[in-house]
Biopython code that builds the backbone (N, CA, C, O; Angstrom):
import numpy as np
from Bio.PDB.StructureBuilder import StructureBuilder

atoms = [
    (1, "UNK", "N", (157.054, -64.710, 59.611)),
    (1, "UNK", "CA", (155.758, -65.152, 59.156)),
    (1, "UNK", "C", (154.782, -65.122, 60.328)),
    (1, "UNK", "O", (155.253, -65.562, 61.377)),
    (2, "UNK", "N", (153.415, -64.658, 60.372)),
    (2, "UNK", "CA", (152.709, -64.502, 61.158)),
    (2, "UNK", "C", (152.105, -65.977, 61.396)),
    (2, "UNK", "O", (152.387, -66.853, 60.579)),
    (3, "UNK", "N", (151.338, -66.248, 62.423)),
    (3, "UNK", "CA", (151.181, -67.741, 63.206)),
    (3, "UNK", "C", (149.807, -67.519, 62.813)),
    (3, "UNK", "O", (149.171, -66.476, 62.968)),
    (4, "UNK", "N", (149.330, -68.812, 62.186)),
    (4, "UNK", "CA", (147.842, -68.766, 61.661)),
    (4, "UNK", "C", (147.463, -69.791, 62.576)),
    (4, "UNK", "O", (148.245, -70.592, 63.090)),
    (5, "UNK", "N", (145.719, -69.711, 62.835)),
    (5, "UNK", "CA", (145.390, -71.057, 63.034)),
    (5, "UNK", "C", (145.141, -72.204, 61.996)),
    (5, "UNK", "O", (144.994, -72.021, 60.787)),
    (6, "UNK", "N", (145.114, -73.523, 62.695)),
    (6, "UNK", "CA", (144.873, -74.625, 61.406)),
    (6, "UNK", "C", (143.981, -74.476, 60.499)),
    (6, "UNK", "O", (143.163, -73.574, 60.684)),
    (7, "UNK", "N", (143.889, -75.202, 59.418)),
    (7, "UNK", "CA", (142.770, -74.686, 58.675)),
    (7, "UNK", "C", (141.335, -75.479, 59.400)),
    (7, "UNK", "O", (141.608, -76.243, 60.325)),
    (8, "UNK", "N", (140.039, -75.356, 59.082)),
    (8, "UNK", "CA", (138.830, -76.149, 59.996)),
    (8, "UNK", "C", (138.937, -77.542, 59.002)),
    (8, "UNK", "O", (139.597, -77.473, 57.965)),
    (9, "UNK", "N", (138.341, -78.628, 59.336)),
    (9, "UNK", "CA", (137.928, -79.820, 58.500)),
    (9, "UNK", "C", (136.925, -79.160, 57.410)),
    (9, "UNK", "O", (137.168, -79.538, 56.264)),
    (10, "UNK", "N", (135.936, -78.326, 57.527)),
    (10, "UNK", "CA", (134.728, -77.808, 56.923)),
    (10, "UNK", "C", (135.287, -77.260, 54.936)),
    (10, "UNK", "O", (134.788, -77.384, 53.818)),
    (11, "UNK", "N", (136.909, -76.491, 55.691)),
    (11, "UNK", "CA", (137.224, -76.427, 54.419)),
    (11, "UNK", "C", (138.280, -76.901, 53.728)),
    (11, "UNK", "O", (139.049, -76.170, 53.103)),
    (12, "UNK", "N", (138.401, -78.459, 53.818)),
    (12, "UNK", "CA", (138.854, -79.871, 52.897)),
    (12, "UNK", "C", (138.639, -79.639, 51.653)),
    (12, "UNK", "O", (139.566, -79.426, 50.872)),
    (13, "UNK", "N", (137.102, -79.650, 51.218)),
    (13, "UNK", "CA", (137.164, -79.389, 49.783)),
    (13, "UNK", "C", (137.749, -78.145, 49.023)),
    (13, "UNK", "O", (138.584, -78.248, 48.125)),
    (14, "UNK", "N", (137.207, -76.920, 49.491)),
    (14, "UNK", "CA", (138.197, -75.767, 49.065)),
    (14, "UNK", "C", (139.542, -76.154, 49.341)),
    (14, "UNK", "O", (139.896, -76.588, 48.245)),
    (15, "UNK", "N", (140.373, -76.256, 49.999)),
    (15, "UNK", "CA", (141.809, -76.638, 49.755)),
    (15, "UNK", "C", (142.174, -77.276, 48.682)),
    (15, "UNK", "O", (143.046, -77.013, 47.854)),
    (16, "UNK", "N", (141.082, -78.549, 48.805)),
    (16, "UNK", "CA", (141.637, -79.222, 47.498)),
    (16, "UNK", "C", (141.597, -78.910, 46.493)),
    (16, "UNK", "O", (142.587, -79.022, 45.770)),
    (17, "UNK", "N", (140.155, -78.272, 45.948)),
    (17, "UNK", "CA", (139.789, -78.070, 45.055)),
    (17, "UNK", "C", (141.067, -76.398, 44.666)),
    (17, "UNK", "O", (141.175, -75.877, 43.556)),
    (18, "UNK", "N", (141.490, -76.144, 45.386)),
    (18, "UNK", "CA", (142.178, -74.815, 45.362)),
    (18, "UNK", "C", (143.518, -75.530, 44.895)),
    (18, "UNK", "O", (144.075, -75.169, 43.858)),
    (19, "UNK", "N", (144.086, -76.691, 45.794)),
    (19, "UNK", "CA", (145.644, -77.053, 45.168)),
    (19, "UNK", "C", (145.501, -77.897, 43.510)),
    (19, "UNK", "O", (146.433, -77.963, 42.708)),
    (20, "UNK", "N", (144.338, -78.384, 43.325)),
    (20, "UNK", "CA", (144.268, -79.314, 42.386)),
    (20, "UNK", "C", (144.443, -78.127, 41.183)),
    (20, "UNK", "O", (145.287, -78.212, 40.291)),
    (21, "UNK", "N", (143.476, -76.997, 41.332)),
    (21, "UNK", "CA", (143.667, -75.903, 40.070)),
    (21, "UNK", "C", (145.000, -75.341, 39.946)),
    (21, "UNK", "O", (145.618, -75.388, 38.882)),
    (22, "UNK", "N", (145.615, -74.636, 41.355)),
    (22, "UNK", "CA", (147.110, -74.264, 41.171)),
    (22, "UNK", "C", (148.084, -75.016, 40.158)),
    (22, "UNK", "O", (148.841, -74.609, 39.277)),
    (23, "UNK", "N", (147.700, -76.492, 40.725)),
    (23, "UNK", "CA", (148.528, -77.484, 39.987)),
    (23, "UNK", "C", (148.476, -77.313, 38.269)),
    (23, "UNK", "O", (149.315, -77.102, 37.394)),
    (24, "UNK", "N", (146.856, -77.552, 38.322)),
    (24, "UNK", "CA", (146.411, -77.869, 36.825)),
    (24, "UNK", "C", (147.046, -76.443, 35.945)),
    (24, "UNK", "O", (147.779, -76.636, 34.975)),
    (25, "UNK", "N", (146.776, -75.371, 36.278)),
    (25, "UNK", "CA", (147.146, -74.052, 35.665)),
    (25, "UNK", "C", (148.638, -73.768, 35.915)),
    (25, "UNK", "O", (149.355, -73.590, 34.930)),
    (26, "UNK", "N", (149.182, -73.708, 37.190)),
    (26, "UNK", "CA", (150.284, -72.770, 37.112)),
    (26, "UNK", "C", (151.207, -73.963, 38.242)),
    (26, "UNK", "O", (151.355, -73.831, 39.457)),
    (27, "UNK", "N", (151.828, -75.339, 37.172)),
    (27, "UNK", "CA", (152.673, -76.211, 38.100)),
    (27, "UNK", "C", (153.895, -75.604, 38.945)),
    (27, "UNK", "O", (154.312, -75.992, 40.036)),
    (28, "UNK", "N", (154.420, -74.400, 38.035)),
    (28, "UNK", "CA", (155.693, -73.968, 38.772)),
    (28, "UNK", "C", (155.463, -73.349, 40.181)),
    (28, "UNK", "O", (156.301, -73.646, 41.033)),
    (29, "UNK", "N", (154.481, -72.561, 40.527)),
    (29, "UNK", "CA", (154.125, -72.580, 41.755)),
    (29, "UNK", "C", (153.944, -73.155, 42.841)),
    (29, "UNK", "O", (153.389, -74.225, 43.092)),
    (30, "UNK", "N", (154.486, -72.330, 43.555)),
    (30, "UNK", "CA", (154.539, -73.204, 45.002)),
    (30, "UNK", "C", (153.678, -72.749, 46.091)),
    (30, "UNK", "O", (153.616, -71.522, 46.180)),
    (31, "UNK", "N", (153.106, -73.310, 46.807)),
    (31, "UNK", "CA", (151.924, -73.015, 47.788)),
    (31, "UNK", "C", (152.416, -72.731, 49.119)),
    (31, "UNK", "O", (152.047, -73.620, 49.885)),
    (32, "UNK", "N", (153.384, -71.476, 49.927)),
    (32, "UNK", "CA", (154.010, -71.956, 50.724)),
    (32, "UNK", "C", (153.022, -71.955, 52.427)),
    (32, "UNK", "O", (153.473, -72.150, 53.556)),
    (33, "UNK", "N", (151.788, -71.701, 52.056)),
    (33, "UNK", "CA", (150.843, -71.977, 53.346)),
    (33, "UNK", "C", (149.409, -71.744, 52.712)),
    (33, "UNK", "O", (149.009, -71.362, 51.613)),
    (34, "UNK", "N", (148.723, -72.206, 54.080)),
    (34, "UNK", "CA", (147.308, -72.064, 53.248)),
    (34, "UNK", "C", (146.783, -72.220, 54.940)),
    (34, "UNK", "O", (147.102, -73.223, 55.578)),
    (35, "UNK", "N", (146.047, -71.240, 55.489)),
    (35, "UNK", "CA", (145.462, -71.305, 57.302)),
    (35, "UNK", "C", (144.632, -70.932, 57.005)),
    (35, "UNK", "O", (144.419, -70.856, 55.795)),
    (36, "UNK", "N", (143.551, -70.423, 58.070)),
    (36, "UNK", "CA", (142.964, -70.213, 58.413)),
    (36, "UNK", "C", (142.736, -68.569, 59.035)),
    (36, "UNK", "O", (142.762, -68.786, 60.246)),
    (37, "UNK", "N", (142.606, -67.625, 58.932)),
    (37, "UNK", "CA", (142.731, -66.166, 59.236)),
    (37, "UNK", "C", (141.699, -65.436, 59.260)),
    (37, "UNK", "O", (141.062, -65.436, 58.206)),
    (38, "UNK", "N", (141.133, -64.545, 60.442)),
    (38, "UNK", "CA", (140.311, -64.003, 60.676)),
    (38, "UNK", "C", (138.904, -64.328, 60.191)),
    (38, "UNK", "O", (138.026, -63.479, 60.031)),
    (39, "UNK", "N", (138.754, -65.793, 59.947)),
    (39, "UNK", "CA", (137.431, -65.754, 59.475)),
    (39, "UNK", "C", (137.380, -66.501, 58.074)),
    (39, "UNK", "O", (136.334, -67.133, 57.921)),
    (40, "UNK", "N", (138.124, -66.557, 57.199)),
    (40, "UNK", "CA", (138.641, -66.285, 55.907)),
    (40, "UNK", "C", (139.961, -67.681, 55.794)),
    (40, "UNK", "O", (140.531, -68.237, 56.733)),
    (41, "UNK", "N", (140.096, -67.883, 54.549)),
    (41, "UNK", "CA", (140.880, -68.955, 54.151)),
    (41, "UNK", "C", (142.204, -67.389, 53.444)),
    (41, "UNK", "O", (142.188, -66.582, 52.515)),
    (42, "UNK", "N", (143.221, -67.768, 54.694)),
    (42, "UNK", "CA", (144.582, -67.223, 53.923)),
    (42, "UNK", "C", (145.429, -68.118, 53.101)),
    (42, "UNK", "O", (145.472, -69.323, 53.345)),
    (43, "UNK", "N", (146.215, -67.490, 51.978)),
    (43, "UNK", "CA", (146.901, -68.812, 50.983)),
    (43, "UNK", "C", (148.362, -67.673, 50.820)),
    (43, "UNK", "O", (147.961, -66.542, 50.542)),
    (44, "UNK", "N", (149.374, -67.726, 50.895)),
    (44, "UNK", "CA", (150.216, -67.395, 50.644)),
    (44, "UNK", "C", (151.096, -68.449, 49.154)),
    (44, "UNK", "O", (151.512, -69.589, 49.363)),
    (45, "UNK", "N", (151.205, -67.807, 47.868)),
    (45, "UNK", "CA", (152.225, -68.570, 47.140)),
    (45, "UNK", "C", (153.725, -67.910, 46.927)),
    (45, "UNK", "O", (154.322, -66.911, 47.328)),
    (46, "UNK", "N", (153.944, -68.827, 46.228)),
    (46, "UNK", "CA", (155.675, -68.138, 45.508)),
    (46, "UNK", "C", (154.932, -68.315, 43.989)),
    (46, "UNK", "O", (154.576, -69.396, 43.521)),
    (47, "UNK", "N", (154.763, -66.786, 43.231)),
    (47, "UNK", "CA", (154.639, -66.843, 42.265)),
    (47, "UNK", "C", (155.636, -66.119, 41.181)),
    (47, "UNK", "O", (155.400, -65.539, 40.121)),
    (48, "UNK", "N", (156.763, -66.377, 41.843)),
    (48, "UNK", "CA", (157.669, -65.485, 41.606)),
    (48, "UNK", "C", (158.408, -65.901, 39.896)),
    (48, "UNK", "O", (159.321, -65.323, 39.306)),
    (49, "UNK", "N", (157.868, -66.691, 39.616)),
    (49, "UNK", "CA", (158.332, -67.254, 38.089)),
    (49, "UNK", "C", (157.147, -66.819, 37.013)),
    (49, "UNK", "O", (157.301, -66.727, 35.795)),
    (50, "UNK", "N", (156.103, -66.609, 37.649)),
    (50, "UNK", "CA", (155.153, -65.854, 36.808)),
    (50, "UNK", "C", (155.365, -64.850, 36.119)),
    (50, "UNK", "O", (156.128, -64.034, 36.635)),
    (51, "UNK", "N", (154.768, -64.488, 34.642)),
    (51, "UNK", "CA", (154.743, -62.886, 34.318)),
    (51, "UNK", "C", (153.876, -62.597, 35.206)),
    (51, "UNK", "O", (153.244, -63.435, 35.849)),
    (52, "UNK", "N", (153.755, -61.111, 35.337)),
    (52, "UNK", "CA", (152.653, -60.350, 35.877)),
    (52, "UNK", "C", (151.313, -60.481, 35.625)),
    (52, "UNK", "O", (150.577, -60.504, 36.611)),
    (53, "UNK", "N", (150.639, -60.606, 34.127)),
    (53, "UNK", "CA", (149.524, -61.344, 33.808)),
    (53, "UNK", "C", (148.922, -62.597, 34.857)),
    (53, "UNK", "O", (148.012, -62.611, 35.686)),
    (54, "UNK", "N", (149.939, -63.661, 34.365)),
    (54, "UNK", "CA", (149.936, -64.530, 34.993)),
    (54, "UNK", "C", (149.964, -64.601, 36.842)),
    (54, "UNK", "O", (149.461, -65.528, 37.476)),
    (55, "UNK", "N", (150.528, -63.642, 37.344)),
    (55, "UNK", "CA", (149.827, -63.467, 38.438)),
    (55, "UNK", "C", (148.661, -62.747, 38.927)),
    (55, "UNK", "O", (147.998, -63.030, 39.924)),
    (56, "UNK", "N", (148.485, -61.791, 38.119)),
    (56, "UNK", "CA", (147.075, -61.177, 38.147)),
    (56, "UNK", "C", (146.045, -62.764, 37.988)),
    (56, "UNK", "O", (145.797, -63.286, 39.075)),
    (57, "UNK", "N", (145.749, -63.145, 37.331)),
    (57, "UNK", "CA", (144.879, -64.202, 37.116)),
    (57, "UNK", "C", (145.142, -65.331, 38.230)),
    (57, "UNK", "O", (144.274, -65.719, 39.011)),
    (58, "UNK", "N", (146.180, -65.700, 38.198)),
    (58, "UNK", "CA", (146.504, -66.576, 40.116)),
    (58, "UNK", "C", (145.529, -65.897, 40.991)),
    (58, "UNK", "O", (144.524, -66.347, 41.542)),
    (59, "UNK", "N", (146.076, -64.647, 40.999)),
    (59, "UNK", "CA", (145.710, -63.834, 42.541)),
    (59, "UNK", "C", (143.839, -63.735, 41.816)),
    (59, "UNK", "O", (142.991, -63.179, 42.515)),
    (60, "UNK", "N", (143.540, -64.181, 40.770)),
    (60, "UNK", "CA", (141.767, -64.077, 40.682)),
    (60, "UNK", "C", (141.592, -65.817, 41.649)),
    (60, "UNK", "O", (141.100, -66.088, 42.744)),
    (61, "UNK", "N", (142.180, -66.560, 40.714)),
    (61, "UNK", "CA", (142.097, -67.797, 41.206)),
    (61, "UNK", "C", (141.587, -67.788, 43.031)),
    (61, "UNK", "O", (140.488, -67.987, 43.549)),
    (62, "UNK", "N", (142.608, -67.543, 43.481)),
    (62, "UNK", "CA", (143.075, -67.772, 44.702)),
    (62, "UNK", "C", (141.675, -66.989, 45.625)),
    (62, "UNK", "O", (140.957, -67.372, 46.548)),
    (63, "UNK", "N", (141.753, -65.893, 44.919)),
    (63, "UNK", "CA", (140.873, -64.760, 45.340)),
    (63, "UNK", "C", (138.948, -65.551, 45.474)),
    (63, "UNK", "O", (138.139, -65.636, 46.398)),
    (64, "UNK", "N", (138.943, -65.850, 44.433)),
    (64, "UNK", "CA", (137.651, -66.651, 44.396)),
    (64, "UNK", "C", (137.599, -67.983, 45.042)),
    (64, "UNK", "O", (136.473, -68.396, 44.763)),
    (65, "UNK", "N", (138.250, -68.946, 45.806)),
    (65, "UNK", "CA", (138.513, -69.415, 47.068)),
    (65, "UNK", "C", (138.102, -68.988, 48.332)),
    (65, "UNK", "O", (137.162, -69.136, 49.113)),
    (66, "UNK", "N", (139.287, -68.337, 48.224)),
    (66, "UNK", "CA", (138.980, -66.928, 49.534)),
    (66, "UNK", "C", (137.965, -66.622, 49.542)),
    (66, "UNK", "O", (137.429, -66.881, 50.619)),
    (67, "UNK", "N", (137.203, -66.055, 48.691)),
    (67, "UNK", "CA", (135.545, -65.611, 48.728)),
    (67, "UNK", "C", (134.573, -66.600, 49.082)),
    (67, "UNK", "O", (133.601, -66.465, 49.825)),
    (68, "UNK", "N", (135.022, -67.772, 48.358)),
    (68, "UNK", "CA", (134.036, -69.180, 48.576)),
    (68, "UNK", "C", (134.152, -69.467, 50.151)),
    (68, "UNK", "O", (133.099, -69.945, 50.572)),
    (69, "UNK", "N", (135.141, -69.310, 51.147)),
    (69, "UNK", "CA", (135.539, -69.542, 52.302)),
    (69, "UNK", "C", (135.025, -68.789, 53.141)),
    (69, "UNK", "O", (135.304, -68.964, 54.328)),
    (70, "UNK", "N", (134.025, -67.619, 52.698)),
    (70, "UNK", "CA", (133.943, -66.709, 53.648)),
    (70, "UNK", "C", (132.167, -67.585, 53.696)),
    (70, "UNK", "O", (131.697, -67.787, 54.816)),
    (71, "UNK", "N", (131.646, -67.864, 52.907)),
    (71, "UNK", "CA", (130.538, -68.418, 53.539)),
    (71, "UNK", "C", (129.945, -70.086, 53.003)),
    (71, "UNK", "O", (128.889, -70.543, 52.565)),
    (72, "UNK", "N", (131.838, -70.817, 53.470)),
    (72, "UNK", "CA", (131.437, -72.278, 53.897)),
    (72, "UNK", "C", (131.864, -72.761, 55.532)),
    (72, "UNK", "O", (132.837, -72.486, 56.235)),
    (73, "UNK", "N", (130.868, -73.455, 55.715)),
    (73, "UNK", "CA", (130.779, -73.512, 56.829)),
    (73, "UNK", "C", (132.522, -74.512, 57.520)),
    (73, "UNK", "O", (133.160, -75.412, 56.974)),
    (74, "UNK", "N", (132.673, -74.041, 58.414)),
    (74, "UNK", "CA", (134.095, -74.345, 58.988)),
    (74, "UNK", "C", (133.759, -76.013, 59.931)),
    (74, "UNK", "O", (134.602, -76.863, 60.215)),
    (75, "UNK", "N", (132.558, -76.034, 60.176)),
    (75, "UNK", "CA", (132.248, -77.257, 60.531)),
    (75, "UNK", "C", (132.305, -78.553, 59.540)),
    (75, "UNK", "O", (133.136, -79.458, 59.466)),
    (76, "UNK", "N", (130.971, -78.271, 58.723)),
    (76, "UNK", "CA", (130.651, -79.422, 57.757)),
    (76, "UNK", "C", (130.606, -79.064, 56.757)),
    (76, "UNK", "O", (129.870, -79.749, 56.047)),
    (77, "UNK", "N", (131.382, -77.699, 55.959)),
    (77, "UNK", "CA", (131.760, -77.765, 54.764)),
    (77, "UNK", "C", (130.093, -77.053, 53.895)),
    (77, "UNK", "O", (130.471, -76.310, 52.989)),
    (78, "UNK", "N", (128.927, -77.088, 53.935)),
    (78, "UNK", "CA", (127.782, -76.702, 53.631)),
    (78, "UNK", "C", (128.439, -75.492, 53.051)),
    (78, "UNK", "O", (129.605, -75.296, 53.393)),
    (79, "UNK", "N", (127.736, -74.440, 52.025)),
    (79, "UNK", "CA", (128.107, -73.567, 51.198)),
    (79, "UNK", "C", (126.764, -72.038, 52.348)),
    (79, "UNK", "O", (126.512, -70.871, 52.048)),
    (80, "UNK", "N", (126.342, -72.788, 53.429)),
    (80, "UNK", "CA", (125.417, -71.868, 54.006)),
    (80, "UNK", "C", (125.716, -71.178, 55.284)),
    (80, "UNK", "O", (124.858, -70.735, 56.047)),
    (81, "UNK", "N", (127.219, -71.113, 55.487)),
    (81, "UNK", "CA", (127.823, -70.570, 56.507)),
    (81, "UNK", "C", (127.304, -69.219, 56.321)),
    (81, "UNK", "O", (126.732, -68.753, 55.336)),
    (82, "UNK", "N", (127.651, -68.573, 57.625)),
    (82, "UNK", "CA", (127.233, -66.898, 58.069)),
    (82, "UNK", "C", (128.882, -66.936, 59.033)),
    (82, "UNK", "O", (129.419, -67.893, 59.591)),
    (83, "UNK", "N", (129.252, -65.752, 58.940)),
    (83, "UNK", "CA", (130.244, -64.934, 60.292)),
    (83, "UNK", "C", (129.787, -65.185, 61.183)),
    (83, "UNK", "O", (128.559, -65.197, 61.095)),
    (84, "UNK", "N", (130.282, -65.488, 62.377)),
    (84, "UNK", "CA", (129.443, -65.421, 63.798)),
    (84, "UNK", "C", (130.278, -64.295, 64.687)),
    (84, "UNK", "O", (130.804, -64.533, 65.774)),
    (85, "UNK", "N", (130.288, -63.010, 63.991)),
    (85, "UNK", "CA", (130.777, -62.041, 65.545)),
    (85, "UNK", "C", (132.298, -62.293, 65.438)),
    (85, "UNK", "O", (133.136, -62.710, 64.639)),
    (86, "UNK", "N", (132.184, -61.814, 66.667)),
    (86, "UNK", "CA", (134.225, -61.739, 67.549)),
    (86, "UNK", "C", (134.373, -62.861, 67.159)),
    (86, "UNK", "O", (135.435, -62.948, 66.544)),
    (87, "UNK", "N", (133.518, -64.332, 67.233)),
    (87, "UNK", "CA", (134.003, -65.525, 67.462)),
    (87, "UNK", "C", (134.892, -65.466, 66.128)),
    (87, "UNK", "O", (135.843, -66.181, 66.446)),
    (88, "UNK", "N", (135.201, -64.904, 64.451)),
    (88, "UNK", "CA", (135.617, -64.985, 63.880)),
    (88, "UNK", "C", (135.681, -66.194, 62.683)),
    (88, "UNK", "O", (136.541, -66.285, 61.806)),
    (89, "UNK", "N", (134.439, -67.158, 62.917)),
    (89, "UNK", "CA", (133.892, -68.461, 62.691)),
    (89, "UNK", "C", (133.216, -68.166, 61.967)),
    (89, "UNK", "O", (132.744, -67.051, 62.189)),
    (90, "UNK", "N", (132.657, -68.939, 60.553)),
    (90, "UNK", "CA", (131.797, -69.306, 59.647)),
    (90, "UNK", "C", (130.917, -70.728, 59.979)),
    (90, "UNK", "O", (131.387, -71.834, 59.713)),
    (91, "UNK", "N", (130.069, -70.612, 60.371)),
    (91, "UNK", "CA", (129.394, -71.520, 61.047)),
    (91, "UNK", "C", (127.786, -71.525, 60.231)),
    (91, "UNK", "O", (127.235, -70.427, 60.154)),
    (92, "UNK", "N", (127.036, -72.781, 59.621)),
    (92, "UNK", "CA", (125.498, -73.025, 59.180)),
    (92, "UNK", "C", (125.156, -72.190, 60.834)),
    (92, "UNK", "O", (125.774, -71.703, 61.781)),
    (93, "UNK", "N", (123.792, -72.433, 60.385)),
    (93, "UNK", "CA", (123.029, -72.736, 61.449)),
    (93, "UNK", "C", (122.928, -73.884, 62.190)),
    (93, "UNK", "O", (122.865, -73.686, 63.403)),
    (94, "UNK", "N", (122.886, -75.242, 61.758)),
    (94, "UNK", "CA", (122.769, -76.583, 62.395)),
    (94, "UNK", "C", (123.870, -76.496, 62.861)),
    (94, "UNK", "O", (123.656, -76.922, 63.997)),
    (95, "UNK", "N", (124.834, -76.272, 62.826)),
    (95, "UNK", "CA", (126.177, -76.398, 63.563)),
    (95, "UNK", "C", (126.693, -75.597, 64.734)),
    (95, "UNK", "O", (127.349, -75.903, 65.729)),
    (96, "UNK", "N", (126.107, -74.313, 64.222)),
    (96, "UNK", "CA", (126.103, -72.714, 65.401)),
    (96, "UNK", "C", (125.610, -73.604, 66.091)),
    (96, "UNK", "O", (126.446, -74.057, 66.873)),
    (97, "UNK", "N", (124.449, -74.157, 66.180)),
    (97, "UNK", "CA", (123.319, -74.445, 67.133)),
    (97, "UNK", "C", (123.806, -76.000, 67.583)),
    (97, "UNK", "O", (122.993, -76.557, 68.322)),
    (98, "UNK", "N", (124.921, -76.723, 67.273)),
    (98, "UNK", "CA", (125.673, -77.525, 68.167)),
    (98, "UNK", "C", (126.761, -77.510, 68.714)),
    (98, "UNK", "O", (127.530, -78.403, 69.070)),
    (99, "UNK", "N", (126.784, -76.409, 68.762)),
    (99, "UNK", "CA", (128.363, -75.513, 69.266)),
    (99, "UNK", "C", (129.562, -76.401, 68.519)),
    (99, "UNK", "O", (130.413, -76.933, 69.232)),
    (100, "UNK", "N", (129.598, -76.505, 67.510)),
    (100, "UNK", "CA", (131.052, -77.424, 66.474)),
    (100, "UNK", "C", (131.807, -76.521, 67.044)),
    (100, "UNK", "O", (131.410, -75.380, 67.278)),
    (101, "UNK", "N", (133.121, -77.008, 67.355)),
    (101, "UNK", "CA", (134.158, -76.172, 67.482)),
    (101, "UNK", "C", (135.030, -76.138, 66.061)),
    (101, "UNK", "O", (135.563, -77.099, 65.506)),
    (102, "UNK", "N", (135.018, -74.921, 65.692)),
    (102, "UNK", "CA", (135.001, -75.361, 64.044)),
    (102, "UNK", "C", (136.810, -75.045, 63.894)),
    (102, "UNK", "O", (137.331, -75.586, 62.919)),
    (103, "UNK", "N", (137.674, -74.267, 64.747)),
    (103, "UNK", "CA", (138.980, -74.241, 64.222)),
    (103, "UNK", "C", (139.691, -75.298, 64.941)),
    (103, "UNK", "O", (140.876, -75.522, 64.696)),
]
sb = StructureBuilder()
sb.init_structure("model")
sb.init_model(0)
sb.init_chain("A")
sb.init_seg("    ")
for serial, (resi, resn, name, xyz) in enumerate(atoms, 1):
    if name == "N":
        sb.init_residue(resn, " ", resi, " ")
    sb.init_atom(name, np.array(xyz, "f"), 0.0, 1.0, " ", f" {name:<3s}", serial, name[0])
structure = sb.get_structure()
């Protein structure tokens, strides 16, 4: 398994809001990580009890997370994050501009 960094505080609510749906839709699943990766919220499951349908629609689930993660901010969670470069960070502006160390 590749070594992720932690996930940021910024994205608390996506996690949750990400394990609370797994739960609600598809209990037999198991969540076996959820980091932080290049920028981006990685989630690895075991959906291995699923039909195929049923994972097609997970992997939307999951997928639209992932998307939501690419521009919330890794600091304070705000939905107005931007990429910042190499740094690999989703950072507002008010936060870029207090250097948050966001991972």
């Amino acid at each position: 398994m590749t070594e992720h960094a932690p996930l940021p505080m910024g994205w608390f609510d996506i996690v949750h809001d990400l394990r609370l749906a797994i739960k609600r839709e598809y209990p037999n699943v198991i969540v076996r990580s959820m980091s932080y990766d290049r920028g981006w919220l990685s989630v690895e499951v075991d959906d291995s009890d699923l039909d195929p349908a049923e994972q097609a629609a997970l992997g939307r689930v999951v997928q639209g997370f992932v998307t939501q993660s690419l521009s919330t901010c890794m600091c304070c969670g705000c939905g107005h994050g931007k990429g910042r470069g190499e740094q690999r960070v989703v950072t507002c502006d008010a936060c870029e501009k207090e250097s948050c160390n966001a991972s």
